[in-house]
C-alpha positions in Angstrom: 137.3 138.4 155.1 133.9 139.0 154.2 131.1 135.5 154.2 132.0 133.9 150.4 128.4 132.8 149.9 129.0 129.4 147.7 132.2 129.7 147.9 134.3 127.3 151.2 133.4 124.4 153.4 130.4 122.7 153.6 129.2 121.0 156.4 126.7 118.0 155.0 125.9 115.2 157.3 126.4 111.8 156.8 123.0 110.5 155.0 121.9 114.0 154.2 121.2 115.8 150.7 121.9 119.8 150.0 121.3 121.7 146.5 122.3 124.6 145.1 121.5 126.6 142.3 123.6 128.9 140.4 121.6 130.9 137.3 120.2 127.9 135.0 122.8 125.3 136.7 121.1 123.3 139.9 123.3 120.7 141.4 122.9 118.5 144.7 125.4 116.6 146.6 124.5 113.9 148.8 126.5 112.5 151.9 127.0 108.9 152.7 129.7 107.4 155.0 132.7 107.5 152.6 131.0 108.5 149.5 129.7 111.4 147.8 126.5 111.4 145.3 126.5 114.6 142.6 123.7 115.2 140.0 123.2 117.8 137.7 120.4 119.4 135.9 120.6 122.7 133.8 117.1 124.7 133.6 116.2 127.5 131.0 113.4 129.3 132.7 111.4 128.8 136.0 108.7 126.9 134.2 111.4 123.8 133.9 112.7 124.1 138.0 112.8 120.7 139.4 110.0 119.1 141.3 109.0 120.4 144.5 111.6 123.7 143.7 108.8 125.7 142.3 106.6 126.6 144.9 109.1 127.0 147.5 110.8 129.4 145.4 107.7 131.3 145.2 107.3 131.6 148.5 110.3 133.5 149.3 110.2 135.4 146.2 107.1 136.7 147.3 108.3 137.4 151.1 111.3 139.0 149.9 109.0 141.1 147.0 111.5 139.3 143.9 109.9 140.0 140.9 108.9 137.3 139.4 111.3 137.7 136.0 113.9 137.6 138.8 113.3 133.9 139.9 115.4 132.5 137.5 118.8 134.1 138.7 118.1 133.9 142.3 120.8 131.8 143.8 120.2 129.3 146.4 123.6 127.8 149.0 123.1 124.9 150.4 119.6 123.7 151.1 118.7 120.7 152.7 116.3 118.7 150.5 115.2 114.8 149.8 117.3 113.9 146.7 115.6 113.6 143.7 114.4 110.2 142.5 115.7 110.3 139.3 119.0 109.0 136.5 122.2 111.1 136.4 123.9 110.7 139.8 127.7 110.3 140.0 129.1 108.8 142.6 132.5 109.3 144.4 134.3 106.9 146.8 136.4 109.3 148.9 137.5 108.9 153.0 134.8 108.9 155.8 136.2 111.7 157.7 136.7 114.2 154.8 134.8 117.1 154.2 133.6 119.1 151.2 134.6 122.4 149.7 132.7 124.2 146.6 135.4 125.9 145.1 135.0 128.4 141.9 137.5 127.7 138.8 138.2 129.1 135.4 137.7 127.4 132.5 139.9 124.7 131.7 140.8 125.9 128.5 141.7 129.1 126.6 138.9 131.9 126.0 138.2 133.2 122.6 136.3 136.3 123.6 134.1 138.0 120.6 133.2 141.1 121.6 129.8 142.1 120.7 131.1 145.1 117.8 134.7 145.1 116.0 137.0 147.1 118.2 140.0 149.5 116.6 143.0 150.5 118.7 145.0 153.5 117.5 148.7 153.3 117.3 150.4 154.2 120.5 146.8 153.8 122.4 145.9 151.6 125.1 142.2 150.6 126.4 141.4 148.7 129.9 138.3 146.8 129.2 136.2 144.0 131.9 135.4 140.8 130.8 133.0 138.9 132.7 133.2 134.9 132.3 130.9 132.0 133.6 132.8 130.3 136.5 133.2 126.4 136.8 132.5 125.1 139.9 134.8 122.6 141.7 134.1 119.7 144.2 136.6 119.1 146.4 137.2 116.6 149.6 139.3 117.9 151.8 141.0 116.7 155.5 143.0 119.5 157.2 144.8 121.8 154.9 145.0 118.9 152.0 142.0 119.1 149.4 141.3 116.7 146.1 139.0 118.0 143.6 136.9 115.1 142.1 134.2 116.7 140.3 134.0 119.7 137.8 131.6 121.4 136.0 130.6 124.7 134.3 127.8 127.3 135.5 127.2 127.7 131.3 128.1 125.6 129.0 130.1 127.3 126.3 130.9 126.1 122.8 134.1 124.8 121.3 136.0 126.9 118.8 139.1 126.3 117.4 141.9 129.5 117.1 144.6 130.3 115.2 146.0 128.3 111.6 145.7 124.7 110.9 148.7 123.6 112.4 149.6 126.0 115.2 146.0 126.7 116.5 144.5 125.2 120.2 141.5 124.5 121.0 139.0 127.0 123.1 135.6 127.7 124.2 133.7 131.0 122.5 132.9 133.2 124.5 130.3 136.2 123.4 130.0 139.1 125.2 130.8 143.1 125.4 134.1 144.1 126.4 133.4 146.7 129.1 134.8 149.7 129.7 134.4 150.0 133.1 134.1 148.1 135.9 130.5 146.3 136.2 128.7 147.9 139.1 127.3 146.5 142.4 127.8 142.9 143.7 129.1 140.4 141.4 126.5 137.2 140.5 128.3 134.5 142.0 128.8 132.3 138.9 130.9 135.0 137.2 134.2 136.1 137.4 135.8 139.5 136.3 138.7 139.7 134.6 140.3 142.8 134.2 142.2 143.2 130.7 144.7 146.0 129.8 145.5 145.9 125.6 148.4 148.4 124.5 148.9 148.8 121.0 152.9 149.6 120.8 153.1 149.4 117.1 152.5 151.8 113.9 149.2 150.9 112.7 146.3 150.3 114.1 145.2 147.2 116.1 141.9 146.0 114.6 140.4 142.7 115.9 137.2 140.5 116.1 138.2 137.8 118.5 141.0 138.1 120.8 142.2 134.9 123.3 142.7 135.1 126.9 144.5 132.1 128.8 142.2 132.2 131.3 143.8 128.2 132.5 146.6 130.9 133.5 145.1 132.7 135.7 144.2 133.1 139.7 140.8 133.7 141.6 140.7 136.2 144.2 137.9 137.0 146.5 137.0 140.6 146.8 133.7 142.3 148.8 132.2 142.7 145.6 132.5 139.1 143.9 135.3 137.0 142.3 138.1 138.6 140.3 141.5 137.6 138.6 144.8 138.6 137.8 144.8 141.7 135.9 146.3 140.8 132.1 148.3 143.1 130.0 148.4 142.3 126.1 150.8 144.4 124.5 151.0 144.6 120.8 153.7 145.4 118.6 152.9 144.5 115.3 151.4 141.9 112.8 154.1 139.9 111.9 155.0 139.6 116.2 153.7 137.8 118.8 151.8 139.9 121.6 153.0 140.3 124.6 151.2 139.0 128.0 151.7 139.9 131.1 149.9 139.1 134.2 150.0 141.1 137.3 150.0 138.6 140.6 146.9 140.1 141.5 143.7 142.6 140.6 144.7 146.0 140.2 142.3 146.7 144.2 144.4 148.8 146.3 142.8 149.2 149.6 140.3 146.7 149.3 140.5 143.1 150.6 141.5 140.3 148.6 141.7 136.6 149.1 143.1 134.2 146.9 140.8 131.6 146.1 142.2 129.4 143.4 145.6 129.3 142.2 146.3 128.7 138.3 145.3 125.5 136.9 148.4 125.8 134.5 151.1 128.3 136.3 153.1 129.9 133.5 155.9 133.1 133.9 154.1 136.3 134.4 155.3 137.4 131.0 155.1 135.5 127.5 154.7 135.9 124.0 151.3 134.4 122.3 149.4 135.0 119.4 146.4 137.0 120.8 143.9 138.9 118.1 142.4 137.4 115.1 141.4 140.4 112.7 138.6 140.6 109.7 141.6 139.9 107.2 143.0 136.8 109.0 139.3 135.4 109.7 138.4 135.7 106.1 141.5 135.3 104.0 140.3 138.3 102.0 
């Protein structure tokens, strides 16, 4: 298998402080005897990089000839730096002798996914589409083959939104983007993970939806030479007044390419169910 970049052990002696940055999300972990020390900090632009990040940055922008506009999204695994005198630290009481893993994981609830136009499905069609979503990144002391995760948090933060009715709806995050068509090109960024989505419309009429929600506490992580992927979903739909159908596949559809799984499910579920899935105009605004 191919180097995972952020992704595996680390190896941070005692008394010693790494960061990382991944897109607007910089985090640094700090070793000491039998504790851990996190902090966070999330950054917009360049302009607002913490002290004594700035310059450095520059510096091997400009030896590896990064344009500037480029800065911002430039990862960085794992460099040794003096912790930051500043508030926000957590702190972690673990065992001496364990080490740390940086783990990616999906979000820890369900996604409701608004595509960026309406999207029609004709009866007895069926679409693949790509949805890329922000990974969470997991903290995890581990001795031997056990691990314990002890700190979570998102690479973007995404909102709260609440779907289906009054009574029978769950709690999610929204999630904006296009649903692709193909597969994105070239190397993955290392805070996102694809998900590959098959929709089948099984029914009469035709499957017209603004927001559809993808289980996403469901699902695997595999590690592929191009980035993170997971299970490959079906959804197929039958009609209004039925539930859709989901179906996960126990991996992404990559025959001949190397995969490693990463993450098993947060929430392990049979690879088929029935769930309410699309929310249409009509059901959004009652008209």
């Amino acid at each position: 298998m191919e180097d995972q970049g952020l992704w595996g052990p680390v190896n941070i002696p005692n008394e010693t402080c790494m960061v990382w940055k991944l897109a607007h999300l910089w985090f640094w972990i700090k070793k000491r005897q039998d504790e851990w020390f996190v902090l966070l900090q999330r950054h917009q632009s360049l302009q607002s990089a913490p002290p004594g990040f700035r310059h450095p940055l520059l510096i091997s922008a400009q030896k590896d000839q990064t344009p500037f506009e480029d800065l911002d999204t430039l990862p960085l695994h794992g460099e040794s730096t003096e912790p930051p005198p500043v508030e926000g630290w957590s702190r972690f009481v673990t065992l001496q002798q364990e080490e740390l893993s940086i783990l990616p994981a999906l979000p820890d609830r369900p996604l409701v996914v608004r595509p960026f136009m309406r999207i029609s499905l004709l009866p007895g069609r069926w679409a693949q589409f790509f949805i890329t979503v922000p990974v969470w990144v997991s903290l995890a002391a581990r001795k031997v083959k056990k691990q314990t995760v002890f700190e979570e948090f998102p690479s973007q933060v995404l909102s709260s939104t609440w779907f289906g009715d009054t009574t029978g709806g769950e709690l999610c995050y929204a999630l904006h983007t296009p649903l692709l068509r193909e597969e994105p090109e070239g190397i993955i960024p290392p805070h996102q993970v694809v998900c590959p989505l098959i929709i089948r419309n099984q029914s009469n009429i035709t499957l017209d939806f603004q927001r559809l929600c993808i289980h996403v506490e469901n699902l695997e992580i595999f590690h592929t030479p191009r980035g993170l992927f997971t299970n490959q979903v079906q959804v197929v739909f039958k009609g209004d007044d039925q539930a859709t159908q989901i179906e996960i596949a126990k991996r992404p559809n990559k025959d001949g390419v190397s995969i490693e799984l990463l993450r098993p499910p947060r929430e392990p579920m049979s690879r088929s169910v029935l769930r309410k899935t699309f929310d249409s105009i009509k059901e959004m605004t009652g008209l």
